[in-house]
C-alpha positions as CSV (number, residue, x, y, z in Angstrom):
1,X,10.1,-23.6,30.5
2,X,9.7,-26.1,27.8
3,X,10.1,-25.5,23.8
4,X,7.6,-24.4,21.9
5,X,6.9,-27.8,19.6
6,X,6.1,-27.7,16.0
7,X,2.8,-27.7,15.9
8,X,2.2,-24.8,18.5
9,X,4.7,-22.9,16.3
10,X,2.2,-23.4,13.7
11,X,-0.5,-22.2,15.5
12,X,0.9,-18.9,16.3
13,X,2.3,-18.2,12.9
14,X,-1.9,-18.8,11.9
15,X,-2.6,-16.5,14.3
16,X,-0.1,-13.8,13.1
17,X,-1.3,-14.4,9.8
18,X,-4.8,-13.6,10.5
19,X,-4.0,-10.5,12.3
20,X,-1.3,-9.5,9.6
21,X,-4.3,-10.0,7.4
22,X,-6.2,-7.4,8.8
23,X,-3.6,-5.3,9.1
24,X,-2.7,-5.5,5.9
25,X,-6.0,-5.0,4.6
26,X,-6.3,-1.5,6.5
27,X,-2.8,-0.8,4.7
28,X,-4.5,-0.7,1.4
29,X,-7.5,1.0,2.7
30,X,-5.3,4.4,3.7
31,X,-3.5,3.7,0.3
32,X,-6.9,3.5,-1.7
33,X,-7.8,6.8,0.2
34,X,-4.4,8.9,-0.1
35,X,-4.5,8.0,-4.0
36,X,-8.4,9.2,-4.0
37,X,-7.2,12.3,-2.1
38,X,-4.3,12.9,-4.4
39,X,-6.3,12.7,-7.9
40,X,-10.0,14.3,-6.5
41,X,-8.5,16.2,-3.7
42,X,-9.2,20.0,-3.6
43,X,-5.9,21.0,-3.3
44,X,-4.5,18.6,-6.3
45,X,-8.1,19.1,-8.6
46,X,-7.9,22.7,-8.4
47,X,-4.0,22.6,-9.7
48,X,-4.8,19.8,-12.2
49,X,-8.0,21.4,-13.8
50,X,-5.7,25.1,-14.1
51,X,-3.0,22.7,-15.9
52,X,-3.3,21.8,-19.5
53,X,-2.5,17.7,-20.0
54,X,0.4,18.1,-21.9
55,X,2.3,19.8,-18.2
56,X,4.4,17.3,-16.6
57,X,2.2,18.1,-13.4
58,X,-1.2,16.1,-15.0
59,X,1.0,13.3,-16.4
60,X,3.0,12.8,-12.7
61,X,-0.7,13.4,-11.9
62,X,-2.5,10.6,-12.8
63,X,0.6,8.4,-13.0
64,X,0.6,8.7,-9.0
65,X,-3.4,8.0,-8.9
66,X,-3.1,4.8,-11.3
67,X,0.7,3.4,-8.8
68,X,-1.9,4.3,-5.4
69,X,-4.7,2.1,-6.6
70,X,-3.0,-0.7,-8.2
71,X,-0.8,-0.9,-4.8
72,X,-4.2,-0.6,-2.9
73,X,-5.5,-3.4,-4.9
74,X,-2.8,-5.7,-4.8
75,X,-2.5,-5.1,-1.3
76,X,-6.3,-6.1,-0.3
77,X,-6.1,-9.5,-2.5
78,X,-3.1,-10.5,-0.8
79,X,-4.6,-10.0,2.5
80,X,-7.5,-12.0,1.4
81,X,-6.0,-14.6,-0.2
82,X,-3.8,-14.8,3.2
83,X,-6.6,-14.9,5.6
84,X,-8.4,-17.6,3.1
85,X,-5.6,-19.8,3.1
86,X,-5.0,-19.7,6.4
87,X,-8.5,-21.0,7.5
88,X,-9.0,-23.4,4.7
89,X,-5.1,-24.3,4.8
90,X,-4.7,-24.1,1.1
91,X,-1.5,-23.8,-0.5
92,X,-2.8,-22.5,-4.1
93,X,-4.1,-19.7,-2.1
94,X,-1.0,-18.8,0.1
95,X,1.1,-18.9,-3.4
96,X,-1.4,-16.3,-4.5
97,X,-1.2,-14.2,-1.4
98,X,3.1,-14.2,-1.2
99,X,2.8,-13.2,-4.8
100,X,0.7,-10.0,-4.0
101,X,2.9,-9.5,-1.0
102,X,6.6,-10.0,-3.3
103,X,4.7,-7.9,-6.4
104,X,3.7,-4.9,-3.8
105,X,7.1,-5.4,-1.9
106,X,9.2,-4.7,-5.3
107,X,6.5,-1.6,-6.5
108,X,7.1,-0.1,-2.5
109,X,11.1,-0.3,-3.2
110,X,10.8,1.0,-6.5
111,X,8.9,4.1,-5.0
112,X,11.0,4.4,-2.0
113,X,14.2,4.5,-4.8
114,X,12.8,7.2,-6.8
115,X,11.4,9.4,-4.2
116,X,14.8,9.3,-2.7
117,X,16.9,10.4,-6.0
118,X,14.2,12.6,-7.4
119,X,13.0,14.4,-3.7
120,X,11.6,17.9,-5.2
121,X,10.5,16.3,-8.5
122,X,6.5,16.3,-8.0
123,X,7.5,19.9,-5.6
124,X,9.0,21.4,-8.8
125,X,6.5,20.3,-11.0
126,X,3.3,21.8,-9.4
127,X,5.4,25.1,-8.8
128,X,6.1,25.1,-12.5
129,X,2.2,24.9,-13.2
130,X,1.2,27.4,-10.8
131,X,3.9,29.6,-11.9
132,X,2.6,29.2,-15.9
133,X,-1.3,30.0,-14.3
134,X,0.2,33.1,-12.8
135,X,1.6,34.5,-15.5
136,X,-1.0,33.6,-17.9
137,X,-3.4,35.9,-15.1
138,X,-1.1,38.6,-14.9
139,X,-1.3,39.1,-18.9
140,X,-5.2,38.4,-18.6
141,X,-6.9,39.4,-15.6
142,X,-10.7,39.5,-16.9
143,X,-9.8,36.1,-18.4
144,X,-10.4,32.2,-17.4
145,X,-6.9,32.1,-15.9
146,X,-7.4,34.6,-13.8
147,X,-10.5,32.8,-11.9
148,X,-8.4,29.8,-12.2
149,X,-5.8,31.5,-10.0
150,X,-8.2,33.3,-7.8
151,X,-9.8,29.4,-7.3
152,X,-6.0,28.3,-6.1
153,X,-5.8,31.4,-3.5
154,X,-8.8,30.6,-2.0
155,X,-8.2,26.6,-2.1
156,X,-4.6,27.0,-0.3
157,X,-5.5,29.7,1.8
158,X,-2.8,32.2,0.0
159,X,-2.3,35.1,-2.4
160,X,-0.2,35.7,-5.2
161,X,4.0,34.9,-5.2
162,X,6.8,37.0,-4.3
163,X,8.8,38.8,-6.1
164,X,13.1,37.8,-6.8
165,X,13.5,41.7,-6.5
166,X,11.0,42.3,-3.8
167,X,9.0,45.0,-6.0
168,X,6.0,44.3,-7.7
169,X,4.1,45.7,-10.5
170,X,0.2,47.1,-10.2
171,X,-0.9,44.5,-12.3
172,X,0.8,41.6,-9.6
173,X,-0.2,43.6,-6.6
174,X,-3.6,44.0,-7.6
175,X,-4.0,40.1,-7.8
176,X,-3.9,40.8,-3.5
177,X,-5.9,43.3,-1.9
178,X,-7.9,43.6,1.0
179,X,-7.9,40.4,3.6
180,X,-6.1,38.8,0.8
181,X,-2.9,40.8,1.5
182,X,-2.5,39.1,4.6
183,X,-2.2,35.9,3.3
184,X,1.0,33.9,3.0
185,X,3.0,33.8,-0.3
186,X,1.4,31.2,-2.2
187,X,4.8,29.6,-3.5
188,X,5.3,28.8,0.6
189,X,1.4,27.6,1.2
190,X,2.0,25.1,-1.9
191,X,5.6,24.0,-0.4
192,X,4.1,23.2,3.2
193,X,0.9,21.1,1.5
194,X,3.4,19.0,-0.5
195,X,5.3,18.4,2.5
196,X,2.8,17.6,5.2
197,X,1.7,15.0,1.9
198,X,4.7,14.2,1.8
199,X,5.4,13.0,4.8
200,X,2.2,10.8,5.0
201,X,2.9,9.5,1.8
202,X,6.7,8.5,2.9
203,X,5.0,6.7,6.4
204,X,2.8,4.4,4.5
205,X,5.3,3.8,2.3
206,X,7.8,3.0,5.4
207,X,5.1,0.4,6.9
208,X,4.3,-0.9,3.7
209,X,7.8,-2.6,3.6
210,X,7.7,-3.9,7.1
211,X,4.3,-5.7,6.9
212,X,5.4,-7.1,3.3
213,X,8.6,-8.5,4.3
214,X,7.1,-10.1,7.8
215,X,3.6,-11.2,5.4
216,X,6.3,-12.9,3.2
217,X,8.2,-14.4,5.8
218,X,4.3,-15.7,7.4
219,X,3.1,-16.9,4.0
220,X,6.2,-18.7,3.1
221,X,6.7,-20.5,6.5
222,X,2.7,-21.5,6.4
223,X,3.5,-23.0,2.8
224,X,5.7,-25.1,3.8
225,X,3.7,-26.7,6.3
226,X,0.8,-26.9,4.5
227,X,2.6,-28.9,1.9
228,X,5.1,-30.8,4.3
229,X,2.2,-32.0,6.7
230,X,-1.1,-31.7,4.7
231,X,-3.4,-30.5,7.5
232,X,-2.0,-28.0,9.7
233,X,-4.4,-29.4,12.8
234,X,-3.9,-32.6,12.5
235,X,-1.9,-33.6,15.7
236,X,-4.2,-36.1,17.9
237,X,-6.3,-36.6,14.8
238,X,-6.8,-40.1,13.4
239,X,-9.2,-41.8,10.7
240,X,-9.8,-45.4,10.7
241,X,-10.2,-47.0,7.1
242,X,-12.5,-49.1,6.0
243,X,-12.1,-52.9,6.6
244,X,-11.5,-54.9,3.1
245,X,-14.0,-58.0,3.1
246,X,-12.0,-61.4,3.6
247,X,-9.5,-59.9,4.6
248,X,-7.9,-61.7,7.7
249,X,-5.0,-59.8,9.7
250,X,-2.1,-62.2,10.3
251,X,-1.1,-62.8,14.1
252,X,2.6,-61.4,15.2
253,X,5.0,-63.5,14.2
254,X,6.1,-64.3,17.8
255,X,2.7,-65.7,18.5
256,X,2.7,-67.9,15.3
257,X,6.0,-69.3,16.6
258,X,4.8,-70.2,20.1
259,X,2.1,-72.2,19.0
260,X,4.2,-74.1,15.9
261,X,7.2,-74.7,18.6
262,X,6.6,-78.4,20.2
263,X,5.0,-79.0,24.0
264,X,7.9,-80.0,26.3
């Protein structure tokens, strides 16, 4: 089986480009959407509107919306500035596309390095502000914090927190009656949200990496060519130039000497 030549290694590494592209492109669609679910989501709204902005919950809050978008951004320019300079063969634009790639790259690892030394960080946090809520109900039940709380039970499907002494008072048992009863400790519906969350969140991220470091490795080798052979389809192409006038091509020297070399 014979080598693949240059040029036919430059044709497939177009062709990966395009479809990484794509791919990519679809990347920072799920990221736009799991940052729009995170900040407008029910389950996160509901928790962020019973919060008061000065709660490490809202700040983490919005500081998670504003990383999700920006990485959502970054990654859709990048995948069109790839699949542009691919079909145009530009090198300005593939520049601009590895430098999406390399800033998106460095913001995933970033993530991926705090998420692994701070793992119950945004866990504790939303704990903490349902845990303020609740208490603020139990010292208030006719007031705003109450509905606030009753809003949270119905959004995560649960009712009211257990106990660290397994008793509770009449005021804390009356937060659950009825079908509400049956419901799971809230503390353990919020815990299984974040994780299943989690876990999508911590995927993305995971692919994220992969697709950056092979869109890096495409953009970089297509640069290369792009400046090394200034077309990248130019085998079997040829232009002719324009003839000068007067001008007169010289004959091959071994001609000129046949004719000057006496007749024996």
């Amino acid at each position: 089986m014979a080598a693949m030549g240059p040029w036919s290694r430059v044709r497939a590494a177009k062709c990966q480009m395009l479809v990484t592209s794509f791919f990519v492109l679809l990347l920072g669609l799920s990221m736009a959407t799991l940052a729009a679910l995170t900040y407008f989501g029910a389950h996160f709204a509901v928790i962020g509107r019973a919060s008061s902005d000065r709660t490490p919950y809202e700040a983490m809050h919005r500081w998670a919306f504003y990383v999700g978008i920006s990485l959502a951004g970054l990654l859709t320019l990048g995948a069109i500035l790839g699949a542009a300079a691919t079909v145009r063969e530009a090198g300005g634009l593939m520049a601009g596309g590895f430098l999406c790639f390399a800033l998106v790259f460095g913001a995933l690892v970033q993530v991926a390095f705090w998420r692994f030394h701070n793992p119950t960080q945004v866990e504790d946090a939303l704990l903490d502000a349902y845990d303020l809520l609740y208490d603020r109900a139990v010292k208030n039940l006719s007031g705003t914090p109450r509905q606030q709380l009753l809003a949270i039970q119905d959004t995560f499907l649960c009712c009211g927190k257990s106990s660290p002494f397994s008793l509770l008072g009449d005021v804390e048992a009356g937060l659950c009656r009825g079908e509400q009863a049956a419901r799971q400790d809230c503390l353990v519906g919020i815990r299984s949200f974040l994780r299943t969350h989690r876990n999508i969140a911590s995927t993305l991220t995971g692919i994220g990496l992969a697709a950056m470091v092979y869109a890096m490795l495409l953009s970089s080798f297509l640069w290369f060519a792009i400046r090394s052979g200034g077309s990248l389809d130019r085998k079997g192409k040829y232009t002719l130039s324009r003839r000068v006038p007067g001008y007169q091509p010289q004959e091959p020297s071994f001609f000129r000497r046949s004719q000057g070399s006496p007749k024996l």
